[in-house]
C-alpha positions in Angstrom: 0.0 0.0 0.0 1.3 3.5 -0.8 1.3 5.8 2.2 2.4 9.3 0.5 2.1 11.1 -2.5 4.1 9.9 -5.5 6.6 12.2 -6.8 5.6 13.8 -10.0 8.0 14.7 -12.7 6.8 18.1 -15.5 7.8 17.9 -19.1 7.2 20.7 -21.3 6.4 21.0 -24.9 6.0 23.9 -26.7 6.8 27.6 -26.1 7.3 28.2 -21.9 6.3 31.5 -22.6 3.2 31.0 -24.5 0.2 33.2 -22.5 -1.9 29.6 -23.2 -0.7 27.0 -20.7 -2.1 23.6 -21.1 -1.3 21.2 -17.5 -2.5 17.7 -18.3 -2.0 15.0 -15.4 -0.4 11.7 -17.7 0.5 8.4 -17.2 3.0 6.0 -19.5 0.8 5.5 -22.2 -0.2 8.9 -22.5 3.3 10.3 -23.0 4.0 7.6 -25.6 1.2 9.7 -27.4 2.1 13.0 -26.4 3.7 14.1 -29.4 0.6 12.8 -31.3 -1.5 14.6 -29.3 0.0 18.3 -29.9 0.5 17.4 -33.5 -3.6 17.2 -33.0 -3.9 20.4 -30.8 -1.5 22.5 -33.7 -3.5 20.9 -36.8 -7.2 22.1 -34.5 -6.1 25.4 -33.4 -3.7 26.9 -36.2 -1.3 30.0 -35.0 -2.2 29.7 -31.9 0.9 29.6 -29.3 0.1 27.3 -26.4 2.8 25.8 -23.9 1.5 22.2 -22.8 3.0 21.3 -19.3 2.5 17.5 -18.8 2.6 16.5 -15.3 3.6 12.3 -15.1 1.5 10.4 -12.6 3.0 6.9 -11.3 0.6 5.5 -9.1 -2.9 7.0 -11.2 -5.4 4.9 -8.9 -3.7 6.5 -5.9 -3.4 10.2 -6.6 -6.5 10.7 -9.1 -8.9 9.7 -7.1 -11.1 12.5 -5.0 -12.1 9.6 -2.5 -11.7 5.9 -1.6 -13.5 3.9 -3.7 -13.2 -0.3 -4.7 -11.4 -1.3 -7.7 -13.7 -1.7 -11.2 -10.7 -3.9 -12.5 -8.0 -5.7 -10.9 -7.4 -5.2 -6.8 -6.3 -2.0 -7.3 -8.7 0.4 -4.9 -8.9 4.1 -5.6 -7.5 5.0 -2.6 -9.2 8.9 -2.9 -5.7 11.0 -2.8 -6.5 13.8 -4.8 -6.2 16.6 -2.2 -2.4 16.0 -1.4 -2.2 15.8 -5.5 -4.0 18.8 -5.3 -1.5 20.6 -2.8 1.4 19.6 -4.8 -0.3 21.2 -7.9 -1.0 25.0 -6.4 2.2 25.0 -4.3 4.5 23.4 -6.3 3.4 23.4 -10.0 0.9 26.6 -10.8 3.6 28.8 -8.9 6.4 27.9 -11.9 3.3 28.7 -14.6 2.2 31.7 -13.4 3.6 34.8 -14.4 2.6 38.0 -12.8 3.5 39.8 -15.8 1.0 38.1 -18.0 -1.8 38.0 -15.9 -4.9 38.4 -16.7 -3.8 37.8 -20.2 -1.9 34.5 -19.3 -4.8 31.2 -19.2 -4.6 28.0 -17.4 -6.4 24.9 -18.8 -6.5 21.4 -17.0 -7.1 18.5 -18.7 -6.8 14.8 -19.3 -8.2 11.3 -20.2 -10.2 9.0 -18.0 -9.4 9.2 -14.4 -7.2 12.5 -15.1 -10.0 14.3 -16.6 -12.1 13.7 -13.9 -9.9 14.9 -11.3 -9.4 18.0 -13.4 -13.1 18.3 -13.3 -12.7 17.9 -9.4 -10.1 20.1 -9.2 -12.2 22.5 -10.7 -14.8 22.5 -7.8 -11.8 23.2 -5.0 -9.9 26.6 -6.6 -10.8 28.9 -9.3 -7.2 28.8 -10.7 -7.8 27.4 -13.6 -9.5 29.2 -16.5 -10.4 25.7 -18.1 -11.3 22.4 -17.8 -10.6 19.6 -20.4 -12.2 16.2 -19.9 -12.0 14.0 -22.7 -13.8 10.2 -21.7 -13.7 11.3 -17.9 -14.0 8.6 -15.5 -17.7 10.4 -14.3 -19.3 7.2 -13.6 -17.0 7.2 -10.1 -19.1 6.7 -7.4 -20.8 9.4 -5.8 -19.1 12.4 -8.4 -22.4 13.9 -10.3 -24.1 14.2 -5.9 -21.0 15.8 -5.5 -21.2 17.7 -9.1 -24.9 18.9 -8.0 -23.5 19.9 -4.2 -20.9 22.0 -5.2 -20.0 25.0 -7.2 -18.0 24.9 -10.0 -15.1 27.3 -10.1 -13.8 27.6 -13.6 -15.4 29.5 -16.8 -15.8 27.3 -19.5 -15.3 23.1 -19.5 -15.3 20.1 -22.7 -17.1 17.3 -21.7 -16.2 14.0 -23.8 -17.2 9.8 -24.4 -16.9 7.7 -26.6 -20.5 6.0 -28.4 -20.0 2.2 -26.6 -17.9 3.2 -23.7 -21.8 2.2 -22.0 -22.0 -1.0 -23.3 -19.9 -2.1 -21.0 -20.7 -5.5 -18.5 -19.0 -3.9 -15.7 -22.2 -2.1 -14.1 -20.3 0.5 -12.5 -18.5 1.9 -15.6 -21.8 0.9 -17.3 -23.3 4.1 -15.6 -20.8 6.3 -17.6 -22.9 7.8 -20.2 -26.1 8.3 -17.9 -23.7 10.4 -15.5 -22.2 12.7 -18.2 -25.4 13.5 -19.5 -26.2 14.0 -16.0 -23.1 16.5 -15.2 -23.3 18.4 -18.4 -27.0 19.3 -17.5 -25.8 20.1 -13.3 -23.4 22.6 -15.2 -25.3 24.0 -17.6 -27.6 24.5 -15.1 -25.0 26.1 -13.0 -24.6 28.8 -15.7 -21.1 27.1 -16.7 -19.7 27.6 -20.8 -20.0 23.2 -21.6 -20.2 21.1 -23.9 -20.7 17.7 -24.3 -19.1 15.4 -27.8 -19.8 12.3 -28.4 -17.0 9.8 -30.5 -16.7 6.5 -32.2 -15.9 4.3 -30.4 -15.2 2.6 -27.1 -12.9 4.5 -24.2 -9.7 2.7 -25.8 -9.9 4.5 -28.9 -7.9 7.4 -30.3 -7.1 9.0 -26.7 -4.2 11.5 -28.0 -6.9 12.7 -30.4 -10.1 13.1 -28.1 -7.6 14.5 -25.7 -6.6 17.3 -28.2 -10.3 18.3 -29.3 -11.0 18.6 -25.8 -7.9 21.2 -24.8 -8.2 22.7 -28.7 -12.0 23.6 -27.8 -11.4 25.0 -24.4 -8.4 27.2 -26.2 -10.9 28.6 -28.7 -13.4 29.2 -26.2 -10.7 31.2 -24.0 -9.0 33.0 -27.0 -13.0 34.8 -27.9 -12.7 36.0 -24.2 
């Protein structure tokens, strides 16, 4: 069992000073991808300048996770760290982003796949320091997140929802709930006054991740650039 939080290692792609800075939380697969996936965010948002900051997770089940919460697959529990991830993030992480000579100008957009997009749509209900959220095939079908979605308020301006078409039809009846709980959480948003959207994609949730990951930060870019 892992008693602290994993140390995280940044790698940066793209301009540093860009005013556009794009923190994704990524795992081993996803930075096999990565140069894929801002190939994708270039071709979707042409001339714009973006710095994308990706932030490498080694234990994902462990620091992701908003609470405890049985495994779906495997024996590995959710073990519901994502507030000392979250402390690591604004004392450690935003403070090297941040520049107090391009604010307000400078925008912040966190995003990811599966578990990492929902915990950057969790992160977005504990500080308004992010301008964006990008959630590409979020894990929302965690238990307990759309009571928690409806409880709390929603701290950032505009946010991408994302699944896939047969990420549903699933046997597993708690990732079975996926698609009735984005529907769910893009409504609690909307509802909220919140800038969403929701996209549906071919496919199930193993399909073309560096891609759906790029729509969802190239929309949330186009959405922030207007502003």
């Amino acid at each position: 069992m892992i008693d602290t939080i994993s140390d995280f290692h940044t790698y940066i792609f793209g301009n540093k000073d860009a005013d556009m800075v794009l923190l994704q939380m990524v795992d081993d697969h996803d930075m096999d991808l990565i140069d894929r996936e801002i190939a994708h965010i270039r071709e979707l948002c042409p001339g714009k300048d973006f710095c994308l900051q990706a932030v490498k997770v080694n234990y994902w089940n462990h620091d992701l996770s908003p609470w405890p919460a049985p495994a779906v697959f495997g024996k590995k529990d959710f073990a519901g760290k994502a507030e000392e991830t979250l402390h690591i993030i604004i004392d450690e992480i935003i403070p090297c982003i941040i520049r107090e000579d391009k604010m307000p100008k400078q925008k912040l957009i966190i995003g990811g796949y599966s578990l990492a997009g929902l915990f950057a749509l969790w992160l977005a209900y504990q500080t308004d320091c992010f301008d964006g959220i990008a959630a590409a095939s979020p894990s929302i079908w965690y238990p307990d997140f759309t009571d928690y979605m409806s409880e709390n308020t929603f701290r950032a301006q505009t946010v991408y929802l994302s699944l896939g078409d047969k990420e549903e039809r699933t046997r597993n009846p708690v990732m079975a709930r996926v698609g009735g709980a984005i529907r769910q959480g893009q409504i609690i948003l909307k509802d909220a006054g919140v800038d969403c959207i929701l996209e549906w994609n071919k496919g199930n949730h193993f399909k073309d991740p560096d891609l759906r990951t790029a729509r969802a930060f190239a929309w949330v870019m186009s959405r922030l650039y207007t502003t």
